[in-house]
C-alpha positions as CSV (number, residue, x, y, z in Angstrom):
1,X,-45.6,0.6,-79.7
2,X,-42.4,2.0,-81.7
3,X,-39.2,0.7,-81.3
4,X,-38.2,3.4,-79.2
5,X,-41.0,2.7,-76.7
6,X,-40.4,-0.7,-76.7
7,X,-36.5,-0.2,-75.6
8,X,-37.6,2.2,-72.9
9,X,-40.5,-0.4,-71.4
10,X,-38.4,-3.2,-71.9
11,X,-35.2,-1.4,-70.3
12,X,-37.1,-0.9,-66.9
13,X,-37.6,-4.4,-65.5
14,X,-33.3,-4.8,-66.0
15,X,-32.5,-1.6,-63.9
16,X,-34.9,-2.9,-61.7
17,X,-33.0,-6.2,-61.1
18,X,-29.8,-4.7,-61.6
19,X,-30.3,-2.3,-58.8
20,X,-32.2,-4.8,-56.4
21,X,-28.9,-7.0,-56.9
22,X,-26.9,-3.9,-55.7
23,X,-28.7,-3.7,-52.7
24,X,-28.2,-7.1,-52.3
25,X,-25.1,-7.0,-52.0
26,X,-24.5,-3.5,-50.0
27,X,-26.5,-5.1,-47.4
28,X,-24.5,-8.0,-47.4
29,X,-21.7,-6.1,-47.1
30,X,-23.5,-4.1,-44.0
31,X,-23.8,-7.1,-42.3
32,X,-20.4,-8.5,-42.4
33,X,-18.7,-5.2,-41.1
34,X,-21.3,-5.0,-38.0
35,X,-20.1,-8.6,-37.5
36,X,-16.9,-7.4,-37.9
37,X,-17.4,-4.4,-35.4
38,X,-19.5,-6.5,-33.0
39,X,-16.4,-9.2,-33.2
40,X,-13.6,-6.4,-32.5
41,X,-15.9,-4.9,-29.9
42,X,-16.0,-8.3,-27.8
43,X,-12.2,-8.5,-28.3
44,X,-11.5,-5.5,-27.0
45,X,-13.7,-5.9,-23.9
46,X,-11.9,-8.9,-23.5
47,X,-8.6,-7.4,-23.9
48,X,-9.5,-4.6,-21.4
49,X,-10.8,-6.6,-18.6
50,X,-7.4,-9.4,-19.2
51,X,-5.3,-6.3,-18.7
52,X,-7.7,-5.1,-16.0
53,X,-6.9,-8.4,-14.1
54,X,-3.1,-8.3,-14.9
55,X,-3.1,-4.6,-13.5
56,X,-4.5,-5.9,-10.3
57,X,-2.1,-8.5,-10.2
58,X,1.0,-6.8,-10.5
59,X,0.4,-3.8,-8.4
60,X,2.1,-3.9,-5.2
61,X,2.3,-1.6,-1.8
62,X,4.5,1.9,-3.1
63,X,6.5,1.6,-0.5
64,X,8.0,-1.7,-1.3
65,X,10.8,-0.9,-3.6
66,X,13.4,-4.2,-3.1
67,X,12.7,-7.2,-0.9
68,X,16.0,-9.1,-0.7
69,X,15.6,-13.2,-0.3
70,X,16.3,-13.1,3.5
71,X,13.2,-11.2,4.3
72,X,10.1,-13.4,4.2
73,X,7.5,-11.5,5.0
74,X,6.6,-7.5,5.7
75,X,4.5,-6.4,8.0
76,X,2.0,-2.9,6.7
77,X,-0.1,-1.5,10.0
78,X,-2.8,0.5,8.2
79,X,-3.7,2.5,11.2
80,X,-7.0,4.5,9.0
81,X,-8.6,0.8,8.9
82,X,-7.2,-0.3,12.0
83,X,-5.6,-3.5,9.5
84,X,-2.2,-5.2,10.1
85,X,-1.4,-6.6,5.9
86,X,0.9,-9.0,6.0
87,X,3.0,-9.8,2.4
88,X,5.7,-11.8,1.4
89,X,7.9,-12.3,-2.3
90,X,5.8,-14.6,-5.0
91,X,7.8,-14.8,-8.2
92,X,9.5,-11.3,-8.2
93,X,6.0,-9.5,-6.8
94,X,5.1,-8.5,-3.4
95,X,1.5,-10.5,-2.6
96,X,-0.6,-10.5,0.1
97,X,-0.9,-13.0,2.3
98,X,-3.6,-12.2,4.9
99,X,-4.6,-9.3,7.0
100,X,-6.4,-8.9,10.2
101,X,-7.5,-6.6,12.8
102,X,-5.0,-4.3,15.0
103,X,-5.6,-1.4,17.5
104,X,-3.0,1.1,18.0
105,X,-2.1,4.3,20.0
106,X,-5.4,5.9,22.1
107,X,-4.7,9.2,20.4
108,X,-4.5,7.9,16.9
109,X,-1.0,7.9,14.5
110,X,1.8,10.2,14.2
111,X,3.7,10.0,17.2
112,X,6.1,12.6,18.0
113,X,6.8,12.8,22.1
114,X,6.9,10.7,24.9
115,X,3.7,9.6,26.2
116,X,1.8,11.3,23.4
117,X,-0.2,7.3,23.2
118,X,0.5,8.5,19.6
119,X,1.7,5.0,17.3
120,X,4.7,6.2,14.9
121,X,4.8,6.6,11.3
122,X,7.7,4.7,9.4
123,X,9.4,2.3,8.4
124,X,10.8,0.1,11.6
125,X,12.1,-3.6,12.5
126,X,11.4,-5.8,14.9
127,X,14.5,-6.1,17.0
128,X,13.9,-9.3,19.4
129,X,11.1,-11.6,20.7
130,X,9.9,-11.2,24.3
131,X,9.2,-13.7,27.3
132,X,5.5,-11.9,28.2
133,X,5.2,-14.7,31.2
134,X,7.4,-12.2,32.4
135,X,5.4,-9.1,31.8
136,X,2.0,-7.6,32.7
137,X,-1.0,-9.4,31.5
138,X,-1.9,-6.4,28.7
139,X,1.1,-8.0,26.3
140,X,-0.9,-11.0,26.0
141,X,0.9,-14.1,24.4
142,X,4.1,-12.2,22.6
143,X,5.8,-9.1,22.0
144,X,8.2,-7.9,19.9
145,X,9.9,-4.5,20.2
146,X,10.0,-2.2,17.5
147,X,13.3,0.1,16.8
148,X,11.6,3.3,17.6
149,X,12.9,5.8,17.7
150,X,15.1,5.2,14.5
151,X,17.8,7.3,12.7
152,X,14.8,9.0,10.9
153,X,12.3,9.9,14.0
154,X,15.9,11.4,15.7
155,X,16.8,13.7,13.0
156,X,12.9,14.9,13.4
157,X,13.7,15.5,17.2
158,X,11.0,12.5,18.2
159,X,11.4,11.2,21.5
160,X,9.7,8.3,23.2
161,X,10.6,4.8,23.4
162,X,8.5,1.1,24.1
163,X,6.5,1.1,20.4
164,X,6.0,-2.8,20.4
165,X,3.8,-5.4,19.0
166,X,2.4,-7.4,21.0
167,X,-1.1,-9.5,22.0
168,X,-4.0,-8.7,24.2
169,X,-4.8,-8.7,28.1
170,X,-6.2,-12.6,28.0
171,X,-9.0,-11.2,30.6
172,X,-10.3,-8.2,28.6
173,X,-8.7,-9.0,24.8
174,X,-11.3,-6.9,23.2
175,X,-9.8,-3.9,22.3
176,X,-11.3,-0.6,20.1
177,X,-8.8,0.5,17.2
178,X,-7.9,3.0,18.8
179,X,-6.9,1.8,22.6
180,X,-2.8,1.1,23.5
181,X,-0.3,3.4,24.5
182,X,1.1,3.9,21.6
183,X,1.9,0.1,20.4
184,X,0.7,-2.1,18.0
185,X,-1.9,-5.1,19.6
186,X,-3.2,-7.9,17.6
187,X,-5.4,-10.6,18.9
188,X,-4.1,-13.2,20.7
189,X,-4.8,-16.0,18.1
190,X,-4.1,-14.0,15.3
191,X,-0.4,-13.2,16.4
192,X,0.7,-17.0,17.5
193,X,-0.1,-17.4,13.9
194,X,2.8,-14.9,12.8
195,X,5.3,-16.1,15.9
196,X,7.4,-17.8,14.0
197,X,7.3,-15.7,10.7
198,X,8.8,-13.0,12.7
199,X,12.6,-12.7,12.9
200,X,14.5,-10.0,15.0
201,X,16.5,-7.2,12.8
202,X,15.0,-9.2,9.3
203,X,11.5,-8.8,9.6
204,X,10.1,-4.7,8.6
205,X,7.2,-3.6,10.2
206,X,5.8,-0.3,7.6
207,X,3.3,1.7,10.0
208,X,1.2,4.0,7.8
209,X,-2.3,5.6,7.5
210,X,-3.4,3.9,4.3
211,X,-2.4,1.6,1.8
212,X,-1.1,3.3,-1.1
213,X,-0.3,0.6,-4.9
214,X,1.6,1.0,-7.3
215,X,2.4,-0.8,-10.3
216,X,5.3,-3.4,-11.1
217,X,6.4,-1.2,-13.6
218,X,6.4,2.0,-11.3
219,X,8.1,0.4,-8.6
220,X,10.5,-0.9,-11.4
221,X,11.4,2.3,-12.7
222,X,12.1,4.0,-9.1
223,X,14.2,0.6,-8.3
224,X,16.7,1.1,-11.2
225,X,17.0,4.9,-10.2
226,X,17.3,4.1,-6.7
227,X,19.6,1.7,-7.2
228,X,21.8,3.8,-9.9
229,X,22.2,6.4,-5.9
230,X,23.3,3.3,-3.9
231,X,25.8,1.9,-6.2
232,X,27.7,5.8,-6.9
233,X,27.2,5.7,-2.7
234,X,29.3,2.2,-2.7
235,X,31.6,2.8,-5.8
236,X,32.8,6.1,-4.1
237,X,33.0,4.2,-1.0
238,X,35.6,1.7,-2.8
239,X,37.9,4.2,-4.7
240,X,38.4,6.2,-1.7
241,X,37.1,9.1,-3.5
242,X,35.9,11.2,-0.5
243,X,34.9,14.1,-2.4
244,X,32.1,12.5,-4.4
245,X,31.3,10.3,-1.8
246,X,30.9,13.5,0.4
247,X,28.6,14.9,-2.6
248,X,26.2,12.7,-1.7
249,X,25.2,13.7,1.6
250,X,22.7,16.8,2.4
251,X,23.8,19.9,3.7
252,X,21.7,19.3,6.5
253,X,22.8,15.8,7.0
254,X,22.9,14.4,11.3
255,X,24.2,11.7,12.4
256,X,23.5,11.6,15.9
257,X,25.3,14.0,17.5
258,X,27.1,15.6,14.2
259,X,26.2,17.7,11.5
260,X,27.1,17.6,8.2
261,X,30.5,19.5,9.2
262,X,31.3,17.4,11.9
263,X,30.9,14.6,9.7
264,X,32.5,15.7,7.1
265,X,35.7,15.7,9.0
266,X,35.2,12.3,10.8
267,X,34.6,10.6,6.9
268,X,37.5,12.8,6.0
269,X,39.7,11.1,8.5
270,X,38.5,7.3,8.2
271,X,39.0,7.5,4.0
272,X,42.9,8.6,5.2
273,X,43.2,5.8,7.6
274,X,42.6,3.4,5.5
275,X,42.6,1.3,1.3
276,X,39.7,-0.6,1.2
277,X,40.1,-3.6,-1.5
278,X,36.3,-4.2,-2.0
279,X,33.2,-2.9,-0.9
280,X,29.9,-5.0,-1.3
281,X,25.7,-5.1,-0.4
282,X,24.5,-8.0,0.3
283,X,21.0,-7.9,1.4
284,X,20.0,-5.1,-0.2
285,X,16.3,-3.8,1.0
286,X,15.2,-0.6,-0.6
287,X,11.8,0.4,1.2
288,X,9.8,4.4,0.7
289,X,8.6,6.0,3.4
290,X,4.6,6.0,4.4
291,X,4.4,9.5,5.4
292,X,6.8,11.9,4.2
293,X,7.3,11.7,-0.1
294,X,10.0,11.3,-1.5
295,X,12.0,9.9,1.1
296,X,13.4,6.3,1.0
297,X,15.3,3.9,3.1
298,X,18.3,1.5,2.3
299,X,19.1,-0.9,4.5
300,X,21.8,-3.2,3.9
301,X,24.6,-5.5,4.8
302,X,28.2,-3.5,3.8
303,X,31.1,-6.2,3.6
304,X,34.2,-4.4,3.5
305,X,37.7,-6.4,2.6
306,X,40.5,-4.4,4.1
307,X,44.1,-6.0,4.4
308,X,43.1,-7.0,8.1
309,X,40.1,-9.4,6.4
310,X,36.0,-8.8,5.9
311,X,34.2,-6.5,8.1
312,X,30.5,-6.8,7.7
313,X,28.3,-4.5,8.8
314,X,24.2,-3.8,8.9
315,X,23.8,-0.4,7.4
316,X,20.7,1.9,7.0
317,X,20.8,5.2,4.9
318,X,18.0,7.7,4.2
319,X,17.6,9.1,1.4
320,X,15.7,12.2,0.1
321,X,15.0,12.8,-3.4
322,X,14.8,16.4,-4.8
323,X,12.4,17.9,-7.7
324,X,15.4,17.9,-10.0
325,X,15.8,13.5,-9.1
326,X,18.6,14.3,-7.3
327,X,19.4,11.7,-4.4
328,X,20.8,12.5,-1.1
329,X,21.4,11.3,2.5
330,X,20.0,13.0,5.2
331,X,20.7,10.6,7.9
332,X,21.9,7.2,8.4
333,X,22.4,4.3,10.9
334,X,23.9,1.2,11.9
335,X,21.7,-2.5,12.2
C-alpha cells in the first residue's frame, strides 16, 4: 500500500466518526426543540383554557350596563325558556344567583293591547307588594305589580295594564310556560324565597326572549359612552343652557301628551323660571333594552339645589343611539 493509499484508507474510519458525532448531536438538538414545542404547546393550552374560564367569568347579561349599590338584585324573565334569572353585584360584576321556572302570557311574549294574554317586552320595576289574602286564589302567596305600561310601551301606542308577578292557584299550582294572562307566575315556594329581596320602585324586572352576554369589557366600553350622554344631559341641565340641552332630544321625542314642539316650549319656559345652583345623579342605573337595539334606559335620582333648597326627583330617560353613536332621548318619565 503507497502512502497515498494509506492516507485515503486511514482517512475513512475519522469521517466516519466525525459525522456519526454530528448526527449525534443534530438529534440531540431535535429532541430538545420538540421538548421545547411540546412544552410551549401545553402552555398555551393552558393559557387558552385560563382565559377560557376568565371569559366565562366576566361576561355578564348585555343589557346590564350600571347597577347602582341600592339595587340588590335584578330580575331577567327569559320567556323562550320559560326561566326567571335572578343576579345581583359581586365585586363590580353582575353574577347569577339562581334561576327557576316561570310561565307567562297564554299567547306567548310581546304584548302590545289589552287582553292580548301577551307578557311585555322591557325593561320594568316592581312598584309595590300585594296582600293576595285579599285576591283570587290564582295570585297564590304574593304579587307584585309591574309598571306596565311604561314611558317606553306609551310612545309605542301599547295599551293594557295588570302585568304582575305573582304565585300560583294553591289548588291547581301546576302551570305550562305558557298559561297567565299576560303576567309573570312563579311557583309558590320558589317566590317566598325572593319576598324579601324584592323592593317596590328599586328592584328591575328585564322581560326578554333570551339571554343575551356580553363581556366586562364590552359592557365597559358602552358604560363610559353612555355615561359621556348622561353627564352633557345634566351639565346642560346645570348651566341653563337650553339650546344644547334641547339638542339632545329626538325630533320625534313624546312626553305623554307633547311632542317635541310642545316640549320644547314647556323646557323653554321652566329654564326661564328659574338658576339652578347644582344638578346631581345619585343612583345612577343604566340598563339596554331586550328587544329593540340600540335603545337604553337611565333611570336615576335628579337632586336639584335651587335657592328654595334640594328637590329630588326619580327620573327615567330613554335613549336611542344612531349609526353615527349619536345619543338621543325619545321619551322620558318620572319614578
Amino acid at each position: 500500500m503507497d502512502r497515498r493509499e494509506y492516507r485515503e484508507f486511514s482517512g475513512r474510519p475519522r469521517n466516519c466518526c466525525l459525522n456519526f458525532e454530528v448526527v449525534h448531536v443534530a438529534m440531540k438538538a431535535m429532541r430538545s426543540s420538540v421538548l421545547l414545542i411540546l412544552l410551549a404547546l401545553n402552555a398555551s393550552v393552558v393559557a387558552d383554557d385560563s382565559l377560557f374560564a376568565a371569559a366565562i367569568e366576566a361576561r355578564q347579561p348585555s343589557w346590564l350596563i350600571e347597577v347602582p349599590d341600592s339595587v340588590t338584585d335584578i330580575l331577567v324573565a327569559e320567556t323562550d325558556a320559560a326561566t326567571m334569572r335572578r343576579f345581583t353585584r359581586s365585586d363590580g360584576n353582575i353574577v347569577e344567583i339562581d334561576q327557576r321556572y316561570m310561565s307567562i302570557g297564554l299567547n306567548g311574549p310581546g304584548k302590545e293591547k289589552a287582553w292580548d294574554r301577551r307578557t311585555p317586552l322591557g325593561v320594568y320595576f316592581i312598584t309595590e307588594s300585594l296582600d293576595t289574602s285579599k285576591l283570587h286564589e290564582k295570585y297564590g302567596v304574593a304579587a307584585f305589580p309591574l309598571d306596565y305600561p311604561n314611558a317606553w310601551d306609551r310612545f309605542n301606542e301599547r295599551t293594557g295594564y295588570g302585568i304582575w308577578l305573582h304565585g300560583v292557584d294553591r289548588n291547581n299550582p301546576q302551570r305550562p310556560p305558557l298559561d297567565t294572562d299576560g303576567c309573570l307566575a312563579l311557583p309558590n315556594d320558589e317566590l317566598l324565597k325572593l319576598v324579601d329581596r324584592l323592593e317596590p320602585l328599586v328592584t328591575p324586572v328585564i322581560i326578554a326572549r333570551k339571554m343575551s352576554w356580553a363581556s366586562s369589557v364590552e359592557m365597559e366600553k358602552l358604560r363610559l359612552e353612555f355615561r359621556l350622554a348622561i353627564d352633557m344631559w345634566r351639565d346642560s341641565l346645570e348651566k341653563g343652557d337650553v339650546l344644547n340641552h334641547l339638542s339632545l332630544y329626538s325630533n320625534d321625542f313624546r312626553y305623554r301628551d307633547m311632542d317635541h314642539s310642545e316640549w320644547a316650549a314647556f323646557r323653554i319656559n321652566v329654564f326661564d323660571s328659574r338658576t339652578l345652583r347644582s344638578v346631581r345623579l345619585e343612583n345612577v342605573m343604566l340598563v339596554a333594552d331586550p328587544e329593540v337595539p340600540d335603545l337604553y334606559l337611565s333611570r336615576f335620582t335628579q337632586v336639584l339645589a335651587t335657592a328654595d333648597g334640594l328637590v329630588s326627583t326619580t327620573k327615567r330617560l330613554y335613549w336611542r343611539r344612531t349609526e353615527a353613536r349619536r345619543w338621543q332621548i325619545v321619551s322620558e318619565d318620572a319614578g
